[in-house]
C-alpha positions in Angstrom: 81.7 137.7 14.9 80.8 135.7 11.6 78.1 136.6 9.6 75.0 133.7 9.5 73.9 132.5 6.6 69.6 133.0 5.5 69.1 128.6 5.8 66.0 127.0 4.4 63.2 127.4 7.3 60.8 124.5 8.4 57.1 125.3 8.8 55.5 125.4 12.1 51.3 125.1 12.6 50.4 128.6 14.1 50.3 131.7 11.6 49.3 135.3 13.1 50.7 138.7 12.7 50.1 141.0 16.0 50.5 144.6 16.4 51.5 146.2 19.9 50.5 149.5 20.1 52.3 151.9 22.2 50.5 155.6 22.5 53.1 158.2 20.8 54.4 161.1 19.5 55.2 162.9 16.1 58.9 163.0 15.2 60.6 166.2 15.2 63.9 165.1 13.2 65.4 161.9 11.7 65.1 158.7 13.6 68.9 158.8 14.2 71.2 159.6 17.0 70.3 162.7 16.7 66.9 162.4 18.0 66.8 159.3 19.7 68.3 159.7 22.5 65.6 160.0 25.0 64.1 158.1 27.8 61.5 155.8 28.1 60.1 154.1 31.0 58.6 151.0 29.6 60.6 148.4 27.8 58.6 146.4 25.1 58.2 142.4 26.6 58.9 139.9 23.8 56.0 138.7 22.3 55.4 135.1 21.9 55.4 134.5 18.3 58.2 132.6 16.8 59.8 135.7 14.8 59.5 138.7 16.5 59.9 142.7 15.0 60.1 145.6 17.0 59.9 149.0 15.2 58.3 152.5 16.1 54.6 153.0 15.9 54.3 154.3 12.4 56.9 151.5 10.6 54.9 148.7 12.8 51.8 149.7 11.0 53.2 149.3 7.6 55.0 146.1 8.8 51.8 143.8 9.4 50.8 142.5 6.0 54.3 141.8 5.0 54.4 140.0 8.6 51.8 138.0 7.8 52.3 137.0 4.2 55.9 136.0 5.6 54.2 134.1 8.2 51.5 132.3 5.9 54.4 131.4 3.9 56.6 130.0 6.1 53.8 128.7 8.4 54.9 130.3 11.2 54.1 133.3 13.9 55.1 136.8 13.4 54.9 139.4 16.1 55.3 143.3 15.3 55.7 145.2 17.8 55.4 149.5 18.1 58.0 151.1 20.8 56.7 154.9 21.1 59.9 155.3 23.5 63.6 155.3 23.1 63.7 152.4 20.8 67.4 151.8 20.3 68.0 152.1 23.8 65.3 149.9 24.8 66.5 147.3 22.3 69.5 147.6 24.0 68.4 146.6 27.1 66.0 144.0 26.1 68.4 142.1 24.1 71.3 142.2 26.9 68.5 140.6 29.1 67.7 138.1 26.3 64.0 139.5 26.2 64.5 141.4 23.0 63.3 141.2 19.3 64.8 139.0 16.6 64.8 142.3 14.2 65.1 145.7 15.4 64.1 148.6 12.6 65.9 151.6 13.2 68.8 154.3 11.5 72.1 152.9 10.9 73.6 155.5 13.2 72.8 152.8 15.8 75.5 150.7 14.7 78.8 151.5 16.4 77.2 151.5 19.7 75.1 148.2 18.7 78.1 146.3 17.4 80.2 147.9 20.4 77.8 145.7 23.1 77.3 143.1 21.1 73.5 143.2 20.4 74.3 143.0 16.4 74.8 140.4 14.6 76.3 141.1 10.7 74.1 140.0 7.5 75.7 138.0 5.0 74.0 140.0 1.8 75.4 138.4 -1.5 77.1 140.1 -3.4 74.4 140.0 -6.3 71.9 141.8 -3.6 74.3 143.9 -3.0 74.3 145.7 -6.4 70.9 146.1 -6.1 71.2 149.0 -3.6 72.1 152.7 -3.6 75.6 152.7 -2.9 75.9 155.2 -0.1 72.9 153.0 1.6 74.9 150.3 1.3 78.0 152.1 2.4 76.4 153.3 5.3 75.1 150.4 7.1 78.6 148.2 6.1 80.8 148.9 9.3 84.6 147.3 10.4 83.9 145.5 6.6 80.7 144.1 7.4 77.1 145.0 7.0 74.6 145.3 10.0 71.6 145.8 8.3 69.1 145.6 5.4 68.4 149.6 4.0 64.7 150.3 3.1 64.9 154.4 3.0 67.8 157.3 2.5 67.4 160.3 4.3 68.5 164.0 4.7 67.3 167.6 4.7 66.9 170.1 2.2 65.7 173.8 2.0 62.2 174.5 1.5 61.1 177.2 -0.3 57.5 178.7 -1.3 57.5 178.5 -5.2 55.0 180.9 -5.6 57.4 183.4 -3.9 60.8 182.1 -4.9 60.7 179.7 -7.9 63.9 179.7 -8.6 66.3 178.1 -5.8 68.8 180.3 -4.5 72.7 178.8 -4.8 74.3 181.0 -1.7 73.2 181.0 1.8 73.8 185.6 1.3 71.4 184.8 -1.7 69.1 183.0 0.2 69.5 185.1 3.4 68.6 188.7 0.1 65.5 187.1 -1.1 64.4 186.2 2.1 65.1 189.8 3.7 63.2 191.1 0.8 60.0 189.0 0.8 60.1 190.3 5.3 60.2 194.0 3.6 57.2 193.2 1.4 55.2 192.0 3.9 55.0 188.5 2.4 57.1 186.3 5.2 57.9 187.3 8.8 61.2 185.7 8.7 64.0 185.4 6.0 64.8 182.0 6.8 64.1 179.3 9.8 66.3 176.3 11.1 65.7 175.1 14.0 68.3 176.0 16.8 66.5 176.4 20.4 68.4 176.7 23.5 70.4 173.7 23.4 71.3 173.7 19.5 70.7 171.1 16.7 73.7 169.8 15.3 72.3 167.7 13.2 70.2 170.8 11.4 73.2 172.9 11.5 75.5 170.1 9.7 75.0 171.3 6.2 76.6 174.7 7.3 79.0 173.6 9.5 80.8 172.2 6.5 80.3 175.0 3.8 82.1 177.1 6.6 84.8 174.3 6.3 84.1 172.2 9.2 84.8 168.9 9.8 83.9 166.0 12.7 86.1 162.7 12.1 88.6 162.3 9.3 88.6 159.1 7.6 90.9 155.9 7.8 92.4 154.4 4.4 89.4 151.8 4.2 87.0 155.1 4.1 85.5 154.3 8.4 85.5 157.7 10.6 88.2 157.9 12.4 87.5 159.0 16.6 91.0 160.0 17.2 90.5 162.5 14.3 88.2 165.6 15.3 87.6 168.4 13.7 85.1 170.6 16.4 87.7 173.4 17.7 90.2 173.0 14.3 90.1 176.2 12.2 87.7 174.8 9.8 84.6 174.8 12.0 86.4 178.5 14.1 85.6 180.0 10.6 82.3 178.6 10.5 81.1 179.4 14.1 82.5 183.1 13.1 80.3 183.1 10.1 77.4 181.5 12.5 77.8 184.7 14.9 77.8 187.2 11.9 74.0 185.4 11.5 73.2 185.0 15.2 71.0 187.2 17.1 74.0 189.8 18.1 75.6 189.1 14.5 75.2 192.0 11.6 72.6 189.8 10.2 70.4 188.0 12.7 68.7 185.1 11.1 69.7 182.2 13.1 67.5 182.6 16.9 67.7 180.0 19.9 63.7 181.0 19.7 63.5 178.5 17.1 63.4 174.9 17.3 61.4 172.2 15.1 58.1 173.6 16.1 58.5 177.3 15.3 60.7 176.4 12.3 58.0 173.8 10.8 54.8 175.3 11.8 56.6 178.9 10.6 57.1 177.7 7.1 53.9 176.1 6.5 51.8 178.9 7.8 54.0 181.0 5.5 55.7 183.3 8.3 59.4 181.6 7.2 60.4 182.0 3.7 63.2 179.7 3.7 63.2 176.0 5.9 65.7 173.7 6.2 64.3 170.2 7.3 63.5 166.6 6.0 60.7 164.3 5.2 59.8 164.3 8.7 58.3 168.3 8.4 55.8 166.6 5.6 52.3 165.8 6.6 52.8 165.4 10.2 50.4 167.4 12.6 51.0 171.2 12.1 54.0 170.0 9.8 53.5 170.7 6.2 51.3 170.0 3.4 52.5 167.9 0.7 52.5 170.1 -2.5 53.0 173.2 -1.2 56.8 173.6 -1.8 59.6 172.9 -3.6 63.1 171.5 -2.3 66.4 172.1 -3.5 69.6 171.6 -2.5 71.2 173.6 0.5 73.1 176.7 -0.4 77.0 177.0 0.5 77.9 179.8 2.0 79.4 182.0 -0.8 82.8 181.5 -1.7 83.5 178.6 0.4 82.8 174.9 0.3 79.4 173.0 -0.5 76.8 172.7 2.0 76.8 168.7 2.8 73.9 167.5 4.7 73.9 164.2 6.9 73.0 160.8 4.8 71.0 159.1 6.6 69.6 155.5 6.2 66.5 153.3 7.8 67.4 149.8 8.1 66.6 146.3 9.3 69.1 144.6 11.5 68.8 141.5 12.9 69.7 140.9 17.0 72.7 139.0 17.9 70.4 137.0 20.2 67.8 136.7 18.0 65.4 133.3 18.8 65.4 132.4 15.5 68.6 134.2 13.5 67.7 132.2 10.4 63.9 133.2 9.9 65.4 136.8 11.1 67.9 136.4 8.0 65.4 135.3 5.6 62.9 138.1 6.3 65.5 141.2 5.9 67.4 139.7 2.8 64.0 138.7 1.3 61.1 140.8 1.9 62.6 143.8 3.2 64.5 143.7 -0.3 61.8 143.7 -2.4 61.0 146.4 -4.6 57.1 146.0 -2.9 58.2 146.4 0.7 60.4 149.7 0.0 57.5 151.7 -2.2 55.1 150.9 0.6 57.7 152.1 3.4 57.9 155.1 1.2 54.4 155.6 1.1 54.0 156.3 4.8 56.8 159.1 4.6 58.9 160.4 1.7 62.3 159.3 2.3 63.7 157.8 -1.1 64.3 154.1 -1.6 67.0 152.5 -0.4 66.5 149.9 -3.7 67.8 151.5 -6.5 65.2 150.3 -9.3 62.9 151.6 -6.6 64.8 154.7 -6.5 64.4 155.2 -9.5 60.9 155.2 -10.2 60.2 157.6 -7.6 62.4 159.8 -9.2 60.6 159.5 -12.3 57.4 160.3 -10.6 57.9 162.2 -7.3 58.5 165.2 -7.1 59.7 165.2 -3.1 62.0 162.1 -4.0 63.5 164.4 -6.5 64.6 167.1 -4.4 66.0 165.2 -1.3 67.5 163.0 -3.6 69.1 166.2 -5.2 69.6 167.9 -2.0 71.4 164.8 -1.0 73.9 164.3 -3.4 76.5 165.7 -1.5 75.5 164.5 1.9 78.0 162.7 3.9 77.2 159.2 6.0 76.4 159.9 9.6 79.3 158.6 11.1 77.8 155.3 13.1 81.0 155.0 15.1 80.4 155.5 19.1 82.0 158.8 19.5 79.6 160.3 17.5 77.5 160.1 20.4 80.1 162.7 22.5 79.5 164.9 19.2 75.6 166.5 19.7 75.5 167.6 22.9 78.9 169.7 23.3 78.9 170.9 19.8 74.8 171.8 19.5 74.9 173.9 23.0 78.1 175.2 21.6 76.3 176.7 17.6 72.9 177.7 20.4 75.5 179.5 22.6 77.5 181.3 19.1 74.1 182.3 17.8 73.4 183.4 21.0 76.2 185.5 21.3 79.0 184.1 22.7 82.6 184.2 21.2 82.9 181.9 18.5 86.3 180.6 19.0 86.0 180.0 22.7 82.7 177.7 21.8 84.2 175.9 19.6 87.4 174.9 22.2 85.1 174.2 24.7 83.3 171.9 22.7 86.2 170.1 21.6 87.6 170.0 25.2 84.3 168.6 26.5 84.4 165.7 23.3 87.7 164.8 23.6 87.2 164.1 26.9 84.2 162.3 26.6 85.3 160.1 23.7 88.9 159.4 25.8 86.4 157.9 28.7 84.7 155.5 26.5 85.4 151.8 26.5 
């Protein structure tokens, strides 16, 4: 497919920004695969406006004035619209009925399987815009040697910790695991450490010690893409992790991992102060019963000792433009423009604190903000979601596989189930 060019737009009479609102939940993770994945019963319908956005409810909100200045400037319309639902899927669905939006917002996990049916359509950034952007952002939303979308926000987790009780960040998950053991004893917290798990697992949570216990998912091809006919679920890397996951599971030596706990229990733990120790992103901040900015410090995720660093998931938010869109040009100019601009990104990360995607933007938050600081630091060594479709086969089997281990199952036979049930999976894709 070849990439469009932005072309000089023509104005048109009407000018108005408009705001669908869709009733809807808080997050409880990254607006990734990982999370998104859920049903919804009412598709967005188009809106009639002659550039049309769809994004969830919280990102529509911050869209509208840049909407309408875009629209006052170009002298045309400018919908916005909130999806509270499944919005990747229903993007999906929309577009391959020719109903959908001219830009979708959304993680660039959504690629592979966006690009794989053909609701995509590649950005031709210039090179000089280019270098204006956090290389991993950039790295991560550039797929097959193209890039599918415009980044705005990084993302990943990092361990929380009460600096009143722990100021200084521990460097070892049995380090972590001590202080935290020893705060339970003293009465101050009523667990040593929280991530959430719950009955069906959280692969996604789990990542950064998956790989300290040297697992792997995909290897990589020469030109640095995932590779789907490499896994690593069920190769000795990740046995010696799940074995290290049961030594910490609830009929481990040391039980701190539970299936008791998912985001709910983990969030609303640490901010009432029963957890000492949280692992979770920029999500957890602010949100009802989530918690309150300035009441913790982040740092980086502690390796388990001895063995290989702790790499979180990269995550980025992006704009990308539909392969159908009505009008691909206004569609081009908007993303390579104003979702570009240094203004855009510190408003984006005003409504949550994921750092900027923008480097000089970047930069100033981490001059200033202490939150950008630590997932920026925690993120360092995080890896790029793999956007490839397999990854989809990936969270289900190997989540209820960790939930199963920590529930007390053998460690090796999880693991070779899980790999059984992807490889099979992945083999029955198109």
């Amino acid at each position: 497919m070849k990439a469009r060019h932005a072309a000089p737009l023509v104005a048109a009479a009407s000018i108005f920004a408009s705001l669908g609102t869709v009733a809807g939940g808080l997050a409880s993770g990254p607006a990734s695969a990982a999370s998104s994945k859920t049903t919804t019963t009412t598709v967005p319908v188009r809106a009639k406006a002659d550039l049309v956005i769809w994004a969830d409810a919280d990102r529509a909100k911050i869209l509208l004035p840049f909407a309408k200045k875009f629209g006052q400037q170009y002298g045309i319309s400018v919908a916005v619209t909130a999806d509270a639902g499944n919005l990747e899927g229903d993007f999906t669905t929309a577009t391959e009925a020719g109903k959908g939006p001219d830009i979708v917002v959304g993680a660039h996990d959504w690629i592979g399987d966006l690009v794989a049916n053909g609701t995509l359509a590649p950005i031709a950034m210039p090179t000089i815009e280019q270098k204006l952007f956090y290389p991993p952002a950039l790295k991560a939303v550039t797929y097959r040697g193209e890039i599918w979308g415009v980044p705005y926000a990084i993302e990943n987790v990092a361990l929380f910790r009460h600096p009143k009780l722990t100021p200084t960040a521990p460097t070892t998950f049995q380090q972590m695991i001590s202080e935290g053991q020893a705060l339970v004893a003293a009465g101050k917290a009523k667990y040593p450490f929280c991530d959430q798990v719950g009955a069906t697992g959280d692969a996604y949570h789990m990542e950064p010690f998956y790989t300290s216990g040297g697992g792997y998912l995909f290897g990589t091809l020469k030109n640095g893409d995932y590779n789907p006919k490499d896994v690593g679920v069920g190769l000795p890397g990740s046995v010696r992790f799940a074995q290290l996951l049961y030594k910490y599971g609830e009929k481990g030596t040391t039980p701190v991992f539970s299936t008791s706990i998912g985001y709910t229990q983990a969030v609303g733990g640490f901010a009432s102060g029963q957890c000492a120790f949280l692992v979770s992103g920029p999500w957890a901040i602010g949100s009802a019963g989530g918690i309150a900015p300035g009441t913790f410090a982040l740092s980086a995720i502690p390796r388990f000792a001895g063995m290989g660093p702790a790499r979180p998931f990269l995550g980025v938010q992006s704009f990308m433009v539909s392969s159908k869109a009505k009008n691909a040009a206004l569609a081009d100019q908007f993303v390579l423009d104003d979702v570009a601009s240094p203004a855009f990104q510190r408003a984006m990360f005003a409504i949550e604190p994921r750092p900027a995607a923008l480097e000089s933007v970047l930069k100033q938050e981490l001059a200033t903000n202490s939150t950008a600081q630590g997932f920026y630091a925690a993120g360092k060594l995080g890896q790029p979601m793999p956007s490839i479709p397999a990854m989809d086969q990936i969270w289900g089997p190997l989540g209820q596989a960790e939930a199963n281990i920590v529930a007390g199952q053998n460690p090796t036979a999880q693991m070779a189930e899980a790999r059984a049930a992807i490889l099979k999976a992945i083999a029955s894709q198109k």
